[in-house]
N, C-alpha and C positions, 0 to 999 in steps of 0.2 A: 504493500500500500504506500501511497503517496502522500502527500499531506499540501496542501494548498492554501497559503497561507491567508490570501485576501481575494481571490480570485474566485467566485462562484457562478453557478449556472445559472443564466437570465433564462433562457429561453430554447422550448425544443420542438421537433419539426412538428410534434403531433400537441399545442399546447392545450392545457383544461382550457383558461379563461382568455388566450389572448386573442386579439382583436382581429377580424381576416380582414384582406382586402382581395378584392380581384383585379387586378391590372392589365387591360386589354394590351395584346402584342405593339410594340412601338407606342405606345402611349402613355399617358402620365394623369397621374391622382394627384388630386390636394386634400389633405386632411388636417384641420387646426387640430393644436397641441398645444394648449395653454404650457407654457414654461420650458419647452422644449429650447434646445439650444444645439442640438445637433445627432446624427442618425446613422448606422451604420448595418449594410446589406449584408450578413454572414454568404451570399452567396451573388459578388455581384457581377456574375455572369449572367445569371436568369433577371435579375433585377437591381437598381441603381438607388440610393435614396441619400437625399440631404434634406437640410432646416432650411427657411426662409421665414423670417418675420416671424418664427415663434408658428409654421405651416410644415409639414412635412410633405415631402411631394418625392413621389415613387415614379420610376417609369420600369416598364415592361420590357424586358431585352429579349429571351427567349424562352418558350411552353416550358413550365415549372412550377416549384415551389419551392418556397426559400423562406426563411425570416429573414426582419427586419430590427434592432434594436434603437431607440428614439433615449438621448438622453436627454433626462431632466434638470431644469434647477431642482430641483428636489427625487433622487431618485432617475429610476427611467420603466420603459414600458415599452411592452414587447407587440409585434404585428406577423400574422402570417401570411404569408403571400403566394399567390397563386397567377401564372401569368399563364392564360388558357391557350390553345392551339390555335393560330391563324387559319382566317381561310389561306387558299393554294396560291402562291404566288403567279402573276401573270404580266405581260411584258406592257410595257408604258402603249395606252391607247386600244389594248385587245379588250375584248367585251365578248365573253361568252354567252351566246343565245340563249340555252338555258344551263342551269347548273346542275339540271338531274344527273346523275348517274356518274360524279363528278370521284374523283381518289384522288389522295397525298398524302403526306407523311414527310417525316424528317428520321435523320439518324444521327446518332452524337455518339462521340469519342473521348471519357473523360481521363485523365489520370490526375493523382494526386500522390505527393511523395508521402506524406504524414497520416496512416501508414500509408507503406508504398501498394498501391490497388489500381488496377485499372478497369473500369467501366462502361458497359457498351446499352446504349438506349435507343429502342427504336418504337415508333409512334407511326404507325398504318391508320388512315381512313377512308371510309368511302359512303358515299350518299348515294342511296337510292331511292328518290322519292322525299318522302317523311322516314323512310327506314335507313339508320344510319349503324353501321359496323365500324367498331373499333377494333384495335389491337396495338397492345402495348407488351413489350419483354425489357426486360432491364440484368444485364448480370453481373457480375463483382468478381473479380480474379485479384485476390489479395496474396502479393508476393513473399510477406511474410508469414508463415504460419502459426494460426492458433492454435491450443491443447485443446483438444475436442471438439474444433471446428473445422469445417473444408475452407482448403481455399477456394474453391470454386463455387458464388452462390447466386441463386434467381433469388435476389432480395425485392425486384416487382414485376407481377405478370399478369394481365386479365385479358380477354377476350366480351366485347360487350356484344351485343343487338339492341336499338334502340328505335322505340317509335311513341309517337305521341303518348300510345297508350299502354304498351307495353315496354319493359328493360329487362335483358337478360346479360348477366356476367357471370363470365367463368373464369373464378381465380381471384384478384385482390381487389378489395372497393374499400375507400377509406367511410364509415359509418360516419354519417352526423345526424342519429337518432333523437336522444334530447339528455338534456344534462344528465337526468336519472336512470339511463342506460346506458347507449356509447354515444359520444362524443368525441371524435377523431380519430380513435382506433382504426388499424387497419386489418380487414378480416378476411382470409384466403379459402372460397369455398364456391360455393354457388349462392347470386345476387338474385331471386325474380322479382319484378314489380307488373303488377296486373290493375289499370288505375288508380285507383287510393292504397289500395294493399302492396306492402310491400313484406317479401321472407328475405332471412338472411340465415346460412347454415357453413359452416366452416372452422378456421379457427385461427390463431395470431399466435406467431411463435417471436417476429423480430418488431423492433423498437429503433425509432432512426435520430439521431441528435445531428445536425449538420448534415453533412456528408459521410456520418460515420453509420453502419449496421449493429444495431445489441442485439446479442441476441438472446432470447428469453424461453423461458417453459411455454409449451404450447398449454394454450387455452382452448376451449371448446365453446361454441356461440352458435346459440338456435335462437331466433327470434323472429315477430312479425310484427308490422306496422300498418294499422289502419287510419285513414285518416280520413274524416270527415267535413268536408264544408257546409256553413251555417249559413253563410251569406257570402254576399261579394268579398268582404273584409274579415271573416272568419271564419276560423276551423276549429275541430275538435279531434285531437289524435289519440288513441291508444295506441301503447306498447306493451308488448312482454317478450320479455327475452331468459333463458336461460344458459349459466355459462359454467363449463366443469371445467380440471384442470386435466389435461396429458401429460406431463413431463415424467421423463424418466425414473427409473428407480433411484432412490434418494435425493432427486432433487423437491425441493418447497416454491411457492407460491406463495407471494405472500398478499394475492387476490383471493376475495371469497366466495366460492361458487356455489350455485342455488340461483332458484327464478328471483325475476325482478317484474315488476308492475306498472305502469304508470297511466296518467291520463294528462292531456296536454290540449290548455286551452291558448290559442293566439288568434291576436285582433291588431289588426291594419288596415285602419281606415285610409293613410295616406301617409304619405316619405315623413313628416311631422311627427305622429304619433305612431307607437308598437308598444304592443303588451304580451307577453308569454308568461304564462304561470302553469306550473305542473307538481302535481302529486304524486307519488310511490311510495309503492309496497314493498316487502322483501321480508321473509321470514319472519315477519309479525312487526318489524321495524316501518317505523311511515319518516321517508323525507320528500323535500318539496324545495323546489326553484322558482324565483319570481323574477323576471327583468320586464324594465318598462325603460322606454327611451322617447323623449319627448324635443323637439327640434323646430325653434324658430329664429326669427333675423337677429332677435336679439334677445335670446334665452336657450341655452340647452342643459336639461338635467338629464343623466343618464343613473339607473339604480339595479344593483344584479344582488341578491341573496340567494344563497344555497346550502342547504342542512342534509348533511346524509350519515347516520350513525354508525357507529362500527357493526360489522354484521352485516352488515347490504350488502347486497351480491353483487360484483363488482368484477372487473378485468384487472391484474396486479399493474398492467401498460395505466390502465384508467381510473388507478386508486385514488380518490382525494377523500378519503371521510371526514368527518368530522364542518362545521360551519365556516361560511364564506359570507363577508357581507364588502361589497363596493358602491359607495355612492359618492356622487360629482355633479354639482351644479354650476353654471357660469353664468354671469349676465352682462351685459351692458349695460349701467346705470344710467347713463348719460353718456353723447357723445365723447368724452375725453374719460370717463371713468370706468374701468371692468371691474368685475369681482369674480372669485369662485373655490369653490370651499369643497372639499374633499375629506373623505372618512372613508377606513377599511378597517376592518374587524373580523379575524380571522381564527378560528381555534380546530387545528387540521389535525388527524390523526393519518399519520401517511408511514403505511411499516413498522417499524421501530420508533416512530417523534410524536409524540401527545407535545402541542405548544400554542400559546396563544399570542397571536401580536395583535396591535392597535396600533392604527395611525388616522392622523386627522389634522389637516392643516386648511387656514385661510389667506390668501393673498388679495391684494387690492392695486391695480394697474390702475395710475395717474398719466394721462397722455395729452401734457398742456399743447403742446406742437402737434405737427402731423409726424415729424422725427422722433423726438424725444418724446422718454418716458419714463416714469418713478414709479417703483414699486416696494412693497413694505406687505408684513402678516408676519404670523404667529406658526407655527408646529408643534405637537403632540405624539409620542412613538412610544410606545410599551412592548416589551419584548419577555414572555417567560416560560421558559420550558417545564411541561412536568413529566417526560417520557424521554430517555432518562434525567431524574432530577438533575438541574444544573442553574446557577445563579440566575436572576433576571437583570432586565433592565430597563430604567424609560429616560426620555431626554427631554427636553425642553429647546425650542430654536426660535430665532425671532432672526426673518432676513429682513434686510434692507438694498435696493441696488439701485441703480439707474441706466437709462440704456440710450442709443442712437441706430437709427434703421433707416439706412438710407436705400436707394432706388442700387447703388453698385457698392457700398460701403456700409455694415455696421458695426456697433460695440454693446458691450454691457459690464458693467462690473457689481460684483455684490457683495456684499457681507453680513456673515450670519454670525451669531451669537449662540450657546447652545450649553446647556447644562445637564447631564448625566450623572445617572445615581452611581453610588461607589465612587466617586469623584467629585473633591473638593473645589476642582480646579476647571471653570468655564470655558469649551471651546470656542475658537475663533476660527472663520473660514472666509477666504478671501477666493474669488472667483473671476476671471477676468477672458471675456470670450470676444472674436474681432472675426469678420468674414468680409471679402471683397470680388467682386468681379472684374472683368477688362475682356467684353466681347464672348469668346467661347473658355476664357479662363477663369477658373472659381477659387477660392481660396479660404479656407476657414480654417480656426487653432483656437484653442482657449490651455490655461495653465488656472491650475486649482489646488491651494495648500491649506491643510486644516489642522489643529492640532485639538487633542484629545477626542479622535477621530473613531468612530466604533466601527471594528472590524471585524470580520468572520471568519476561522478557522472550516473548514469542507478537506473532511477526508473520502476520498476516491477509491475505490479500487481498482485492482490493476487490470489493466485494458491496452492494449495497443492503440495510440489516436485519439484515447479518449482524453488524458492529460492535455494534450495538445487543442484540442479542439474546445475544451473547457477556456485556454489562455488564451485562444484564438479571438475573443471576445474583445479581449481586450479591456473589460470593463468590471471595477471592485466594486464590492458593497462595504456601502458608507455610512447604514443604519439597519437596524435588526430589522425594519418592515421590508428591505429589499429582501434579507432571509426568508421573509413570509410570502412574496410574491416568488420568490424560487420555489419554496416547495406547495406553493398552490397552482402553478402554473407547468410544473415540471414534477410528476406524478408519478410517469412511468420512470423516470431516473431513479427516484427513490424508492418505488415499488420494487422493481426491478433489482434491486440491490448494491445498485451503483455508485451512490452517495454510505456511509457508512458511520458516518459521526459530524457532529457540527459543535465547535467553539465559538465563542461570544469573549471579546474584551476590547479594551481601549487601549490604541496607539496613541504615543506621545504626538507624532507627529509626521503627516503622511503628506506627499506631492503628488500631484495628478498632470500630466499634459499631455494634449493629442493634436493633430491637426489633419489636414485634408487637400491636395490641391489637386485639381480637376481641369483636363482640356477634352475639348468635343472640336475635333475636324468640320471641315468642311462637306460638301457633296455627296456621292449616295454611297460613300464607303464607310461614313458615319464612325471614325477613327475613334476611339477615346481612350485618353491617357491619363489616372490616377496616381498619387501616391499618398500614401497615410500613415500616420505613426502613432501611437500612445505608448507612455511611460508613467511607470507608477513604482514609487520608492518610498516603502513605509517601515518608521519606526516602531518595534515593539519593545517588550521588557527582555525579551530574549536574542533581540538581536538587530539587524534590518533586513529590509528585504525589497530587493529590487525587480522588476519585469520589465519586459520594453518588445514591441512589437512596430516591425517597418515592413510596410507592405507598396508592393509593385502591381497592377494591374493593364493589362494592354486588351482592347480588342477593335475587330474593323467586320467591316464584310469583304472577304475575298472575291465575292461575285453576288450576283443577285441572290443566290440558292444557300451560299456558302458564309460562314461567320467561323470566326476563331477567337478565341478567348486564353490568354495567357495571364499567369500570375504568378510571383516571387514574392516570398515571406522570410524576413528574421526577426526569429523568433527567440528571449530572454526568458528565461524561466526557473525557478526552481520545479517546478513539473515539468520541466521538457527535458528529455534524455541527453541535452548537452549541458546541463546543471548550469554554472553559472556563464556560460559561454552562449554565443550568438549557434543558434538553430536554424540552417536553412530549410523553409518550406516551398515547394513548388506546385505547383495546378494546370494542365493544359487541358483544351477544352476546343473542341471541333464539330459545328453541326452544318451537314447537310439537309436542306429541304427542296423536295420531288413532290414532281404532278403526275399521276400515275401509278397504280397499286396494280404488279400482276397479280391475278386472278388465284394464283398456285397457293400467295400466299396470305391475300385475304378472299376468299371464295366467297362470293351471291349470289342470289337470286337472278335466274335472267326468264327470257320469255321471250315470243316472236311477235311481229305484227305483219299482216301480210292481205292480200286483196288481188282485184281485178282492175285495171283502165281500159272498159267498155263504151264503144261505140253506140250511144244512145238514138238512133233512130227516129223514134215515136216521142220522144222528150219526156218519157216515165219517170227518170230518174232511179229504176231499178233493171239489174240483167234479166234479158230475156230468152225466150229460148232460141230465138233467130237472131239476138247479137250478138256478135264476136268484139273479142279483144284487140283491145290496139299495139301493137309492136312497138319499144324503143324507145317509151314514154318515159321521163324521168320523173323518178318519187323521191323528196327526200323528208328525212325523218332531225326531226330536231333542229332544222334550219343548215343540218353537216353533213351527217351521211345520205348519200346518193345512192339508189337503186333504180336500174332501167327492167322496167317489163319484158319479160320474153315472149315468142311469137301467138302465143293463148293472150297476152296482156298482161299475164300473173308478177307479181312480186314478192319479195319477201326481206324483212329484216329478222336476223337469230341476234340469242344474244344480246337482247336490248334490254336494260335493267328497271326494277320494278319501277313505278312513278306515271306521271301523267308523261304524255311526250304529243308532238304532234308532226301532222303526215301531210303532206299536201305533193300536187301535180305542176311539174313546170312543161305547159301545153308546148308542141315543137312549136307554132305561129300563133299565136296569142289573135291575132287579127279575124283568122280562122277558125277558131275553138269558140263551144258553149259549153262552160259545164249547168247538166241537166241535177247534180248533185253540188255539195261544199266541195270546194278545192283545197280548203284548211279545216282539218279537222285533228281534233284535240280526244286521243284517248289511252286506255290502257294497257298495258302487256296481253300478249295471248287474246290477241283482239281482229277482227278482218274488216277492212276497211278499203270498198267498191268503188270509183269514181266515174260516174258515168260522163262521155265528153261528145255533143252533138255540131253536128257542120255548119256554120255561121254564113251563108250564101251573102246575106247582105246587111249592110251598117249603115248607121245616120251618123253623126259626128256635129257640135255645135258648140258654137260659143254667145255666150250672154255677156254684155259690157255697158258702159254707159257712153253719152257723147265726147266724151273725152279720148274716149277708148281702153278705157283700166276696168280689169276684170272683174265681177260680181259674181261671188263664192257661195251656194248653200244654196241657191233658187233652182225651183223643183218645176221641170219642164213635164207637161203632160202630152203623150205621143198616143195617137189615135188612128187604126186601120188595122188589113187582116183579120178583122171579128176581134182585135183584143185590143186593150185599155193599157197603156203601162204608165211608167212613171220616172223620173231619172233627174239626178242632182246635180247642180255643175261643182267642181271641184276649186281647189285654191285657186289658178286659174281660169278659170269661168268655163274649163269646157266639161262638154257629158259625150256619153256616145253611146250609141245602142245596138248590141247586136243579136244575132239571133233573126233577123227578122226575114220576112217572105216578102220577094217582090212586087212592088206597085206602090198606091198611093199613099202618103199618108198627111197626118194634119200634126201640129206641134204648136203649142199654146202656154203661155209662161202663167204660173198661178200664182196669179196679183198678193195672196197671203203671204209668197215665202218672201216676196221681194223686200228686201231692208228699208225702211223710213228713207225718205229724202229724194224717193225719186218718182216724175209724172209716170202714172199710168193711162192716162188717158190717150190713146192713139196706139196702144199694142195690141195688134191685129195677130191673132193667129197665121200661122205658116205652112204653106201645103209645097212637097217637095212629090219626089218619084223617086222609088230606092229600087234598087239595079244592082245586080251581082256583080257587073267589071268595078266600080269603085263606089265607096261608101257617096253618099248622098250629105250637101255639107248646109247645115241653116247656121244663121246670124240675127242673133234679136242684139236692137240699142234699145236703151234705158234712159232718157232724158234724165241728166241729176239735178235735181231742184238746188240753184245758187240765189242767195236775196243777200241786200246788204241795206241797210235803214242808220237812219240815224236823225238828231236832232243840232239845230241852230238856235244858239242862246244866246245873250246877249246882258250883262250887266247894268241895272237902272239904278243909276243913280240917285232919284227923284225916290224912287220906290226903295230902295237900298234892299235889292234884292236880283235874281236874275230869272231874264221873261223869256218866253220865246219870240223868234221871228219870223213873221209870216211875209210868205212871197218871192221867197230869193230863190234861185234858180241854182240849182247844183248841178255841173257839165263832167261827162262821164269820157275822159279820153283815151285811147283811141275811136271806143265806139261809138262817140256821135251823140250819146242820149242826154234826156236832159230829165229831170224832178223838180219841182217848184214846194219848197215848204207850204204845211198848211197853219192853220191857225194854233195849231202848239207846238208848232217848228218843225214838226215833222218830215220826213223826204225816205224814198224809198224806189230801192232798182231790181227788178225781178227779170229771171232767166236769163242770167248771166254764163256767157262762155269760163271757163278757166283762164285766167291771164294775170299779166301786172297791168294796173290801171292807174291813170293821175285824176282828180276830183280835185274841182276849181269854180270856186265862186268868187261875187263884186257885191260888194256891199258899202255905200256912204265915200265912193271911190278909191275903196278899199280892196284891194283879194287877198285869197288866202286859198291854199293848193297842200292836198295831200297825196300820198300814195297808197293805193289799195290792192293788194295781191291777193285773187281767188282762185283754190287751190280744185284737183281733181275732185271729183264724188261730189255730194250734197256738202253745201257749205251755206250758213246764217249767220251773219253778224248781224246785230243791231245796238251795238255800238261806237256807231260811225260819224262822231260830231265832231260840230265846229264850233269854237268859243270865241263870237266877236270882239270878247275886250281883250281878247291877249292880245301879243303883237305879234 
């Protein structure tokens, strides 16, 4: 065993209570963080995170999961992260007709020296319709060998089917049942879900912290999930689940197996308000979860309680008994004033630790400027173990800081004050954090020295990588409530067996500093260049003790498809196997992404669609017994694939995967062709689908316009002869055409309803042509567009002190000659007017005055056309 002197576990991949995010591929979240001051990605190749303004902002690199750790002015706080699979990459400007029947996937190459393992992941999918196939394998080849373990392991594999209404998995599915069952476990078996109901049958042998595999006693998990909706915004779920243990002869569990029970109410009216609260059963024990999260512009309280007593039947990965209480309010008092006040009360029986912690603080953010800001409050921390009996403790702190947040530059500095029992002597802590940008360059560092600072002793046991990946954090606890969000949030570490002891005391006096600098390239290689350091060098009564971690991170896209990811770590430790000397760590990391899944090795559903293109004759629209097939016809299916008719007319598409798809006729002369059936139709797999296509002897062809000669769209021409009636629209511009029809007379008539406001109808005479099989028959309707232009003549009375009309002036309209005489309210007005530019000139008191008037194509009115005699 190892011993760790101030270095403990934040956070692990499968956490009880920490917060998830999902992070779409290429893209970025903002999440405020009252107090936060800076944030680090345990894995950021999948994922990237820093602070801004007291905001945390995540972006998505590639499909994964990973934590996140956010540090606090007080404390810090952990995120899970999830960055989901892309759709299939596609080339600048292609546009896929439809996306049925669509496959991709990626493959990744990981290796890591600490321990030395190399990693291989691959990620198959394919869409067929609404029914979507996954396939994921994941395996580990660890160069060093374990006692009792292979080097060689499938640490994740599942095979899904998925559709609206049904899900089937074969193999591993991480559960997120509800608090009083499982909650992020991952469970290796068979998944079904059949709408509300879901089963779940298998069992969980490993436990993942980082990048590293635990591996644990197998568990056994049988359970099913019903769930019920009440309305739009709620539901009602029942669980029960039962879990035994597998593990070898003389190994323990220190999970407790037997059925579990619950029922689970949740209510979401909207992104603002959520309420879940749930009840369970377990061997005659009742616990219960309640979270309620409440969100407006300028108020957010969030509250999470959970009580589960010893005894409840449980996963040793998903132990947390014993009570859990977190609440957090924040407001906005006023523009320049925040508050927000926090409590956690926690008394966990996890394994071997009966302990109760309390924490509880209030801050108050003064923001006289839109930069600047002052902040000041009070904290509260109790700490007391009774499993095994061991001293307690509580503190007292009272910070005070001030800060500058600029748009490329800010600061903060703080100091807190702090008094701790067993000690006469009042801590002091001094904090000083600084971040700046310049274009695609970031830069942030804070240095932090405290004395009579409380510290945590965490003994380990021995693990290949697990030391390492504990220091890998980089980050100490600096009060006993961070001990209590360690083992409330990391369950299975201490279930599991892996934590083994914890001390509690006060250092004289401890240094803390870290920093960050960050480049992001240009163009679509999307380069980024990291580097990061923290050091931390604490006094205790036995000695000091020093850590130090410098990390290197590189990655780019080597092609559209291709990304690589590199990183270098030295690493200072007394847990790291180079004792007090620097530890090199390294990480390569290679994924390719594909459009395309052969068949061999994700297999689906397929199906044929296939039919006739028959010669229709009699204009039925169905084959007859005396039509034949048309030869050489082209079909194509999905707007891609091409299929030609053979000498019967027959086609056929194999092979085609489940989903809607659609089929249409590209006629050999369009000019020539009726179809007597759809030419587009939209249907299923395993479906036949006939086109019937009749001889088009003669055409009318027309266009509808106005005097101008600009086209008139949507007007529905009525075409009369041969004993039938039809009907036909003119298109964007203005023409229609008709075909199909029998030689001789016909009549064609525009319906006054469809024409658009603004234009005479009076004088549109229907149209008698003669349609003839050498070329189509060609008609022309004009549209007279109604143009007026009005206006009035005023004049300023002095006498009256007011302004009057003028009667009798003569407005001249040039070039066309016309004239208007105002009437007795000054009126004047020019009706059916051509399109043009025009000059309008009048004399008045041997006065003129001249404007220009421009009236454009289509219907045009003005009747704001005056003249104002008093101007000049």
């Amino acid at each position: 065993m190892k011993r760790a002197s101030s270095i403990v576990v934040l956070m692990l991949a499968l956490p009880a209570f920490a917060e998830e995010l999902t992070v779409g591929y290429q893209k970025t979240v903002q999440v405020q963080v009252p107090g936060a001051v800076a944030a680090y990605s345990l894995n950021s190749a999948c994922a990237e995170a820093r602070v801004e303004d007291e905001t945390l902002l995540v972006r998505g690199k590639v499909p994964g999961t990973t934590s996140v750790v956010v540090v606090l002015k007080e404390g810090t706080r952990a995120y899970s992260v999830r960055v989901p699979e892309p759709p299939p990459s596609r080339p600048k400007g292609f546009e896929m007709p439809l996306p049925r029947g669509d496959s991709y996937g990626s493959y990744e190459l990981r290796y890591a020296s600490g321990p030395a393992q190399l990693q291989n992941v691959f990620n198959l999918t394919r869409q067929e319709g609404d029914r979507t196939l996954r396939l994921h394998v994941a395996t580990a080849n660890l160069f060093t060998g374990v006692p009792g373990r292979s080097r060689l392991s499938l640490p994740s594999a599942f095979f899904q089917i998925q559709t609206p209404r049904r899900e089937i998995t074969l193999g591993d599915q991480t559960i997120q049942s509800s608090m009083m069952t499982l909650n992020g476990s991952t469970v290796r078996g068979v998944h079904l879900r059949q709408g509300e109901v879901t089963l779940h049958a298998g069992y969980t042998s490993i436990a993942e912290f980082q990048d590293l595999f635990l591996p644990a006693v197998r568990e056994g998990v049988l359970g099913v999930r019903l769930r019920r909706p009440l309305a739009e915004s709620a539901a009602l779920t029942f669980n029960v689940f039962h879990f035994s243990h597998r593990g070898r002869a003389g190994t323990v569990s220190s999970g407790t197996p037997g059925p579990v029970a619950s029922l689970v109410y949740e209510y979401k009216p909207s992104d603002a308000l959520e309420l879940e609260a749930e009840a369970g059963l377990s061997h005659g024990r009742i616990g219960g979860s309640l979270l309620f999260r409440l969100r407006r512009a300028d108020e957010q309280f969030f509250a999470r309680l959970r009580y589960q007593p010893r005894g409840f039947a449980s996963l040793a990965a998903n132990n947390f008994h014993g009570f859990y209480s977190d609440v957090s309010w924040a407001r906005q008092v006023t523009d320049k004033l925040k508050s927000s006040v926090r409590f956690t009360g926690n008394r966990y029986s996890i394994a071997n630790y009966e302990q109760t912690n309390l924490h509880s603080q209030i801050e108050m953010r003064y923001q006289p400027t839109r930069n600047w800001s002052v902040l000041g409050g009070a904290a509260y921390a109790r700490y007391q173990p009774q499993q095994p009996p061991r001293p307690g403790s509580e503190s007292f702190s009272f910070p005070l800081g001030v800060g500058f947040d600029g748009h490329r530059f800010g600061t903060s500095f703080q100091y807190r004050f702090s008094r701790h029992s067993g000690s006469d002597l009042g801590g002091h802590q001094l904090r000083q954090t600084v971040r700046a940008s310049w274009d695609r360059l970031h830069v942030s560092a804070f240095v932090d020295r405290q004395t009579q600072a409380p510290t945590v002793d965490v003994i380990f046991r021995e693990l290949p990588g697990l030391a390492q990946a504990v220091t890998q954090l980089g980050l100490a606890a600096t009060s006993p409530e961070e001990l209590g969000r360690l083992l409330e949030e990391n369950p299975a570490l201490a279930g599991l067996g892996y934590v083994q002891g914890v001390n509690f005391h006060l250092s004289p006096v401890r240094l803390q500093a870290g920093g960050t600098v960050a480049w992001m390239g240009r163009g679509t290689s999307r380069q980024q260049l990291n580097y990061s350091f923290l050091f931390n060098n604490t006094q205790s009564v036995g000695g000091a003790y020093q850590s130090a971690l410098h990390s290197w991170t590189y990655s780019r896209k080597l092609s559209a498809s291709l990304d690589v990811f590199v990183s270098m770590s030295l690493l200072r430790s007394p847990l790291s196997t180079a004792g007090s000397g620097y530890q090199p760590l390294v990480a390569f990391s290679l994924r390719h992404h594909f459009n395309g899944v052969p068949r061999f090795l994700l297999p689906g559903r397929t199906g044929t669609i296939s039919g006739v293109v028959f010669r229709d004759d009699d204009l039925g629209g169905e084959l007859g017994a005396d039509e034949h097939g048309l030869a050489g016809i082209e079909v194509v299916l999905d707007g891609v694939t091409v299929a030609r008719t053979d000498r019967n007319g027959r086609y056929v598409f194999s092979r085609v995967t489940p989903g809607r798809h659609t089929v249409e006729v590209v006629p050999q002369r369009e000019s020539e062709s009726l179809f007597t059936t759809d030419s587009h139709v939209e249907t299923d797999i395993n479906t036949r689908v006939d086109f019937g296509v009749a001889a088009a002897p003669v055409s009318i062809v027309g266009l509808v316009h106005d005097d101008a000669g600009t086209a008139i769209a949507r007007v529905a021409v009525a075409v009369s002869g041969d004993g039938n009636r039809r009907s036909v629209q003119t298109d964007g511009e203005g023409k229609f055409r008709l075909q199909g029809l029998q030689p001789g007379p016909y009549e064609l008539a525009i319906n006054t309803e469809s024409v658009p406001p603004g234009y005479l109808l009076e004088g549109v005479r229907p149209v008698r042509v003669v349609a003839q099989a050498e070329e189509p028959a060609q008609v022309e309707f004009t549209l007279a567009a109604i143009r007026t232009v009005a206006g009035r003549i005023t004049l300023y009375d002095p006498a009256a002190a007011r302004v009057v009309p003028v009667r009798g002036v003569v407005v001249r309209l040039e070039p066309l000659g016309r004239e208007s005489t105002s009437d007795s309210s000054g009126a004047f007005l020019f009706r059916a007017l051509p399109p043009g530019e025009y000059t309008a000139s009048i004399v008045y008191a041997g006065r003129s005055w001249v404007r220009t008037l421009i009236v454009p194509a289509g219907p045009f009115h003005r009747t704001d056309f005056n003249f104002d005699l008093s101007a000049n």
